[in-house]
C-alpha positions as CSV (number, residue, x, y, z in Angstrom):
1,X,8.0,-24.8,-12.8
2,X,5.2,-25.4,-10.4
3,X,4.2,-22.1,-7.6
4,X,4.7,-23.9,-4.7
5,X,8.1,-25.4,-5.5
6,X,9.6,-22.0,-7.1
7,X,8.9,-19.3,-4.3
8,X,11.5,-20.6,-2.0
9,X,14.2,-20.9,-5.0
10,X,13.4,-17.8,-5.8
11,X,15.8,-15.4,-5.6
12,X,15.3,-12.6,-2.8
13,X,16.2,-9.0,-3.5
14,X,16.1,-6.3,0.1
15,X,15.6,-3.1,0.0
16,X,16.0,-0.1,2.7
17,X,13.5,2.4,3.8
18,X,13.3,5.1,1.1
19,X,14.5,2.8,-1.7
20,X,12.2,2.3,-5.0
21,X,10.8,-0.8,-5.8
22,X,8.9,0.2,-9.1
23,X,8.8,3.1,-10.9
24,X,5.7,5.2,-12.1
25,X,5.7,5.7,-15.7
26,X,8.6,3.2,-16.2
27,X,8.9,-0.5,-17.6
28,X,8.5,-3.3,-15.0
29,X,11.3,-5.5,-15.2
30,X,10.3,-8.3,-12.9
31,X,7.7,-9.3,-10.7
32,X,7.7,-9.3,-7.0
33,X,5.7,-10.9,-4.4
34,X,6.9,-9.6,-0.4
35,X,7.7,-11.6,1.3
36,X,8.4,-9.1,4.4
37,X,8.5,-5.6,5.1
38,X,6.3,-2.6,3.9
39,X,5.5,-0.6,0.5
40,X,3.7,2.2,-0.4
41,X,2.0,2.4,-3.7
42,X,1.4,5.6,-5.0
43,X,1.3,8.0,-8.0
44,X,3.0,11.2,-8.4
45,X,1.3,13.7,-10.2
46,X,2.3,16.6,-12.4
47,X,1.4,19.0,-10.1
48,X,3.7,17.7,-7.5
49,X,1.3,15.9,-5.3
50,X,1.2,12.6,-4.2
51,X,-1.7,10.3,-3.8
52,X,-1.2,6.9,-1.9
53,X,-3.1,4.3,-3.2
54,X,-2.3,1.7,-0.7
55,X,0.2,0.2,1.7
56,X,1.5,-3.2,0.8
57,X,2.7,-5.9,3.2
58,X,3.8,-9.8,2.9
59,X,2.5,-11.7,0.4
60,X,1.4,-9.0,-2.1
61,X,2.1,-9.1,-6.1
62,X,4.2,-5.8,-7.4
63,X,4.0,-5.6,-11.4
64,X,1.3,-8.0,-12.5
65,X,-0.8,-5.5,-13.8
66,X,2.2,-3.8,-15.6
67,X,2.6,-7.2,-16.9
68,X,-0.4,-8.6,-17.8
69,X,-1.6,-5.4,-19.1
70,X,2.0,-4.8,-21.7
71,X,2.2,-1.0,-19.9
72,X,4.5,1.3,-18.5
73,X,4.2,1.0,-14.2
74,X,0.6,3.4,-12.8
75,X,2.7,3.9,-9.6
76,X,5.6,3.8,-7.8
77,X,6.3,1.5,-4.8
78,X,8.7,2.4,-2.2
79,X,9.9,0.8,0.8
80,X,9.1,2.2,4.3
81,X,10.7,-0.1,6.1
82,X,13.1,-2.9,5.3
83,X,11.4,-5.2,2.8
84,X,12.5,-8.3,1.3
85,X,10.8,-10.0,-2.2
86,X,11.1,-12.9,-4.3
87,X,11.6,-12.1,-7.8
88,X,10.5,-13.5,-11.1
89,X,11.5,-12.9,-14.5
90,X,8.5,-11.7,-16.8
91,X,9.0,-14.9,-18.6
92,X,8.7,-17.1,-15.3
93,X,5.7,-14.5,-14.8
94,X,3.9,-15.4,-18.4
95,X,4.9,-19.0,-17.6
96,X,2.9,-19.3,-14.3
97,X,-0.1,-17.5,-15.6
98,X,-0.4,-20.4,-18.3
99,X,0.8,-23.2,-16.8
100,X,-0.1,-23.2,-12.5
101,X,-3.2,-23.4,-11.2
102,X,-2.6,-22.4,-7.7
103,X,-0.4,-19.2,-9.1
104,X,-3.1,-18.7,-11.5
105,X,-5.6,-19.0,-8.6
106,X,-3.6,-16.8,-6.0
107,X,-3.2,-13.9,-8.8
108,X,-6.7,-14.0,-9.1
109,X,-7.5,-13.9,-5.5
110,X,-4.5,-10.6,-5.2
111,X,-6.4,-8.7,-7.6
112,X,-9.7,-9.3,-6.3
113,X,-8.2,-8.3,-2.8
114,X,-6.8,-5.1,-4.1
115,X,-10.4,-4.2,-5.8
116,X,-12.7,-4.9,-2.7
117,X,-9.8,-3.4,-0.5
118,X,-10.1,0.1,-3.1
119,X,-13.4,0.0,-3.1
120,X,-13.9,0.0,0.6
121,X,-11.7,2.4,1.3
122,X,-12.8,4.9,-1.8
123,X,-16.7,4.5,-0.4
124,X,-15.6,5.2,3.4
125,X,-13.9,8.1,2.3
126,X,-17.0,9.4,0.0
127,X,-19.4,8.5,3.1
128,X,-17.8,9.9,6.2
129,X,-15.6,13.2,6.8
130,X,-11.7,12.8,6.6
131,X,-11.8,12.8,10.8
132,X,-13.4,9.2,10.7
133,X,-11.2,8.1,8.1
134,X,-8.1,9.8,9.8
135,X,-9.1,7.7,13.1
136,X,-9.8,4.6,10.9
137,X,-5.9,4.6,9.5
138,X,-4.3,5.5,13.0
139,X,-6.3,2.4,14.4
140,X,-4.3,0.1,12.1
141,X,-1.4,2.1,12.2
142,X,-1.4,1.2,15.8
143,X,-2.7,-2.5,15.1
144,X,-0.1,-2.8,12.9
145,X,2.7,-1.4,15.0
146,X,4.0,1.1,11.7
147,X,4.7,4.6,12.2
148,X,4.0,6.7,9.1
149,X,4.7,10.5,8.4
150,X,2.3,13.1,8.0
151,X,3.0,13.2,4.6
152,X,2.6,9.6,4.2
153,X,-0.7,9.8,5.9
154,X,-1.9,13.4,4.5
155,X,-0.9,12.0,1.1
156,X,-3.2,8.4,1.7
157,X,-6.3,10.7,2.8
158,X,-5.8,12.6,-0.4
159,X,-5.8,15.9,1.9
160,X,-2.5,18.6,2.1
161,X,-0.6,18.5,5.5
162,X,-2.1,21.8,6.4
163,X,-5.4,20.1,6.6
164,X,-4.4,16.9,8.3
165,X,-2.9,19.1,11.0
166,X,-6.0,21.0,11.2
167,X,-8.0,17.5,11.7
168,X,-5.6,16.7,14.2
169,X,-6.5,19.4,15.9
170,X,-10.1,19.8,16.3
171,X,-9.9,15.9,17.2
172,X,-8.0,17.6,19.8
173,X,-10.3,20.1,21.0
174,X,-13.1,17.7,20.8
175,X,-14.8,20.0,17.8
176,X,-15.7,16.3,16.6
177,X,-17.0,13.2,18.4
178,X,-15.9,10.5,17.0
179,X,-16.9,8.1,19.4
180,X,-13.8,6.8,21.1
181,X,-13.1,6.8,24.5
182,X,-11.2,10.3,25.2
183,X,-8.3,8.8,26.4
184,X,-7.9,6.0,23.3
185,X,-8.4,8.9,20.9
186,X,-5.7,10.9,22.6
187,X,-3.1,7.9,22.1
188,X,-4.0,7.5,19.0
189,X,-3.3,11.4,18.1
190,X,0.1,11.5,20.6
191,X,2.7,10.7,17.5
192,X,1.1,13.6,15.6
């Protein structure tokens, strides 16, 4: 079985807004690639917060690392809006990894993609206060054309709900520049 020939005979699973894709702390029984929709991947901790580690869109790998690595799933993935995925059996999985090149080399390119992508974002939010990196998310919220909850966002920042409402508004009352036009920052704050 060849990459390019299998993703289309794949078969497709959907799931709603809300619904689990993957697990944390549970086996992965398949892999996934998205083919539409949007995820987010995050952890639950035993204190009862969430952290988001990302949001994930077409074209992105669920369970490789599971996978590859023989462990339980880091996170859980859940759908926030409708998403569609190809699935593969593990065995199709190992199969690919030892036998196509372009799989082999797209795999590669997805994990290197998710490191720069952590490490970008991780840095940014050492380097600049959580206003900057508030305004940086709504930006592609708004690129993107998603709408996310505060919890959702709160929970990506790694900040409680208390405080992103308290970001939101000193952004507000102009307590800090962050060097947007007032009028594009006040769009980009009305859905909060």
């Amino acid at each position: 079985m060849s990459f390019a020939n299998s993703l289309e005979s794949q078969p497709v699973k959907c799931f709603n807004a809300g619904e689990r894709l993957m697990v944390q702390d549970k086996n992965a029984r398949e892999i996934m690639i998205l083919k539409s929709g949007v995820t987010k991947c995050y952890r639950s901790e035993e204190n009862g917060k969430e952290l988001i580690f990302e949001f994930l869109g077409k074209g992105e790998i669920l369970g490789d690392l599971e996978t590859i690595l023989r462990r339980v799933c880091l996170c859980s993935v859940e759908a926030i809006t409708p998403v569609e995925a190809y699935v593969f059996s593990l065995a199709d999985f190992d199969g690919l990894i030892d036998s196509d090149k372009t799989f082999h080399r797209k795999l590669l390119e997805e994990l290197a993609l998710r490191i720069y992508q952590t490490s970008t974002r991780a840095s940014y939010q050492q380097n600049y206060p959580v206003e900057y990196s508030l305004i940086k998310f709504l930006m592609i919220q708004k690129e993107q054309q998603l709408s996310f909850s505060k919890q959702d966002i709160a929970d990506y920042l790694a900040i409680t709900v208390r405080s992103l409402n308290r970001t939101v508004k000193q952004l507000r009352e102009g307590a800090v520049n962050p060097e947007l036009a007032e009028g594009e920052l006040k769009q980009l704050l009305s859905d909060l």
